[in-house]
C-alpha atoms as one frame of an Amber mdcrd trajectory, in Angstrom:
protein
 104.746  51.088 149.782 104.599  53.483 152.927 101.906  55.627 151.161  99.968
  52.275 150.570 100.808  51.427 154.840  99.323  54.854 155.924  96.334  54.376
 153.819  95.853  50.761 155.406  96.213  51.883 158.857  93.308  54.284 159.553
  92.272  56.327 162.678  88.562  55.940 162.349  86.170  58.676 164.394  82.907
  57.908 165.948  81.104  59.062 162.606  82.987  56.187 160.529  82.767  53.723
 163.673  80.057  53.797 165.189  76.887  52.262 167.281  74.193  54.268 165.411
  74.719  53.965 161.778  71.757  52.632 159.943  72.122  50.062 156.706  69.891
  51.934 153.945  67.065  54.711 153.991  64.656  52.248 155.706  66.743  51.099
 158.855  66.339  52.092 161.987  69.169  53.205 163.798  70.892  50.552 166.213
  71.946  52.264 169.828  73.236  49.594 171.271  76.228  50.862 173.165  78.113
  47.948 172.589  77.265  47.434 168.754  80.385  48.993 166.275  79.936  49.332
 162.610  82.773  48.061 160.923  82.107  48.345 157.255  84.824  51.050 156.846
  87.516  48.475 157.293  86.753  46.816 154.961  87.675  42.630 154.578  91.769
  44.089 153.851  94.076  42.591 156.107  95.857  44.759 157.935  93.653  47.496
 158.127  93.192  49.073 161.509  90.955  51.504 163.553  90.769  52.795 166.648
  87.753  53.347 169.227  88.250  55.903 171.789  84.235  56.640 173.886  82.678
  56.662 176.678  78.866  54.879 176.025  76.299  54.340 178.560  75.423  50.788
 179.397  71.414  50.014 179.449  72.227  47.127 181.673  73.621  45.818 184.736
  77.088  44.190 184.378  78.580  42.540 186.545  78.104  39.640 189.114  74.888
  39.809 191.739  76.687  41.500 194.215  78.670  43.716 192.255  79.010  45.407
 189.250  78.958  48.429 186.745  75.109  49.801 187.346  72.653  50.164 184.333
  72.452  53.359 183.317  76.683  54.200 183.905  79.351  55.050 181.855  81.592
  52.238 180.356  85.166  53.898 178.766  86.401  51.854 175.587  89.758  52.057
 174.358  89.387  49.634 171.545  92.030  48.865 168.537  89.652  47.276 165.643
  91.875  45.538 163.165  91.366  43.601 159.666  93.094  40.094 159.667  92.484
  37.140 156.987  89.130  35.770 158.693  87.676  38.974 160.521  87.982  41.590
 163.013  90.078  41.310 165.656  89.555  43.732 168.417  91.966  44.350 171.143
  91.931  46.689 174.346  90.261  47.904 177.158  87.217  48.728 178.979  86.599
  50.795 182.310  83.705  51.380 184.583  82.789  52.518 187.923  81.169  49.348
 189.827  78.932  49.914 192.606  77.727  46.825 194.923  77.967  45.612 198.851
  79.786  43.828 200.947  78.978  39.953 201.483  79.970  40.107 205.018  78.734
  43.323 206.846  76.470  44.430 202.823  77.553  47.479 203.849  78.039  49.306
 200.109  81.048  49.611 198.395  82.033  50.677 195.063  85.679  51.029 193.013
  86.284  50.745 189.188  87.232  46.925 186.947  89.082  47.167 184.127  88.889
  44.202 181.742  91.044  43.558 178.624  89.564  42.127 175.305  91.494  39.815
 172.742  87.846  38.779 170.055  88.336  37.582 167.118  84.744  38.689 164.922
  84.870  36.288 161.444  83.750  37.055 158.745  80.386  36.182 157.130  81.321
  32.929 154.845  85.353  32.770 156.177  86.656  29.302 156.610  86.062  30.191
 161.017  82.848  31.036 160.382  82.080  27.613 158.636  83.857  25.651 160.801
  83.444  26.728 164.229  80.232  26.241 166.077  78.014  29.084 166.365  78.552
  29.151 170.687  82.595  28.705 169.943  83.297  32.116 167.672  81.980  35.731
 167.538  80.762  36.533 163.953  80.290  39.661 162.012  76.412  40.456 161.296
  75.497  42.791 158.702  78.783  44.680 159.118  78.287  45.365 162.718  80.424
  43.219 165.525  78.074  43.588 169.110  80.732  43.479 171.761  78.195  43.561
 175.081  78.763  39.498 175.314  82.435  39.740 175.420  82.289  42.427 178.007
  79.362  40.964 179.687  81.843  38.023 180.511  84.790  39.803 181.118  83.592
  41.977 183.681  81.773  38.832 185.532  85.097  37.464 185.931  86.989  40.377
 186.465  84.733  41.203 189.683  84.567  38.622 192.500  81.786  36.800 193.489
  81.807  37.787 197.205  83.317  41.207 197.469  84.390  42.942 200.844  84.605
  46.267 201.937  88.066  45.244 203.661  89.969  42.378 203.799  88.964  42.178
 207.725  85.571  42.801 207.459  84.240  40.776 210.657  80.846  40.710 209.169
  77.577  41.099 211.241  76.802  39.748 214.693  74.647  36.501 214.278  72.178
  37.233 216.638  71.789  41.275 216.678  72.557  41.905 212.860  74.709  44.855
 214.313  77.912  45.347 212.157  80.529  43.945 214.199  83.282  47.342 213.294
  80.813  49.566 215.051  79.758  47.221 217.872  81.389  48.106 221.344  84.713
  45.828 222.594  83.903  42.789 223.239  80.373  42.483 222.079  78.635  38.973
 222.923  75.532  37.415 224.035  74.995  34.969 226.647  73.437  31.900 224.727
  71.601  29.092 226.641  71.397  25.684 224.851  67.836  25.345 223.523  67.164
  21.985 224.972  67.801  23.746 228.220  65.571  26.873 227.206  62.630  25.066
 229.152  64.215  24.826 232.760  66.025  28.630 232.081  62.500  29.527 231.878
  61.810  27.880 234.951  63.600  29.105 237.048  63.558  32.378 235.991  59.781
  31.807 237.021  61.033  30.892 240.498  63.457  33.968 240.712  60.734  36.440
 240.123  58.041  34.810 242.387  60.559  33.398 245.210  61.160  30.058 246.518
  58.493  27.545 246.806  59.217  25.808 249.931  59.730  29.250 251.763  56.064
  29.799 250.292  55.094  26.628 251.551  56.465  27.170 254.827  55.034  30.461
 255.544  51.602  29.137 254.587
């Protein structure tokens, strides 16, 4: 019975899990980052294996103002395991996320961990048959394709108007200058636009002098 348990419970490498295998001599190989082959576990309840890499994403994730950059590493710590109807894949995944603030857009950057709880059913399996397609990840020619999953985890992981610090004041409305750097007690004097016309005015009079004493001297 235990021999049977350690034979069920595997600790699968990258070469028997992994995003490149190709199905037959006239497959391509698949390099998605996020794509996992999963044939070695077989449709045997109970069987397990784990997922320990670091892949490089080929896009953005993440929300518009933040998020881990194409072209970055992504860490998975993944636990693949056999139940009655598919795959279900538990763990984590790490990134560094780069972005700027909404407030002052200076940058920023940090690191978002999400956690993942997927079920992946099987081809045929009763939740496969009855769940609609948008409702339920499936299992496609032995391969589960986790960048959806993480593609939504992340998104709300991250928030959707980060800040460099939780008292950012932002950016002065009429300079643009970031207010942390602007002197003590930066301001501007603004005149009420349906006054603009007689500001202008007199500031016409100021520079040429008073009329009247004009007048009088002619």
């Amino acid at each position: 019975m235990i021999r049977d348990r350690q034979r069920m419970v595997q600790i699968v490498s990258d070469h028997a899990v992994t995003s490149e295998t190709s199905h037959g001599p006239d497959s391509a190989p698949r390099r998605d980052p996020f794509v996992l082959d999963v044939r070695s576990l077989g449709r045997r309840p109970g069987t397990m294996s784990e997922v320990h890499r670091t892949v490089t994403t080929t896009d953005k994730l993440g929300v518009e103002m933040i998020g881990i950059a194409a072209g970055s590493e992504v860490d998975l710590d993944l636990r693949l395991e056999s139940v009655s109807e598919g795959i279900l894949v538990t763990g984590t995944v790490c990134g560094e996320t780069t972005g700027q603030c909404s407030r002052c857009l200076e940058p920023i950057d940090g690191t978002v961990t999400v956690f993942l709880t997927e079920l992946f059913a099987y081809p045929d399996s009763v939740t496969e048959q009855t769940t609609e397609e948008d409702d339920v990840h499936r299992i496609v020619d032995d391969r589960i394709d986790l960048e959806q999953s993480i593609i939504d985890a992340v998104a709300l992981e991250l928030p959707m108007s980060p800040l460099c610090s939780e008292d950012c004041e932002g950016l002065c409305q009429v300079c643009g200058i970031r207010l942390a750097v602007a002197e003590p007690g930066h301001a501007h004097e603004l005149i009420d636009p349906r006054w603009a016309g007689l500001a202008d005015k007199f500031s016409e009079i100021s520079e040429d002098g008073n009329p009247d004493d004009q007048d009088r001297r002619d």
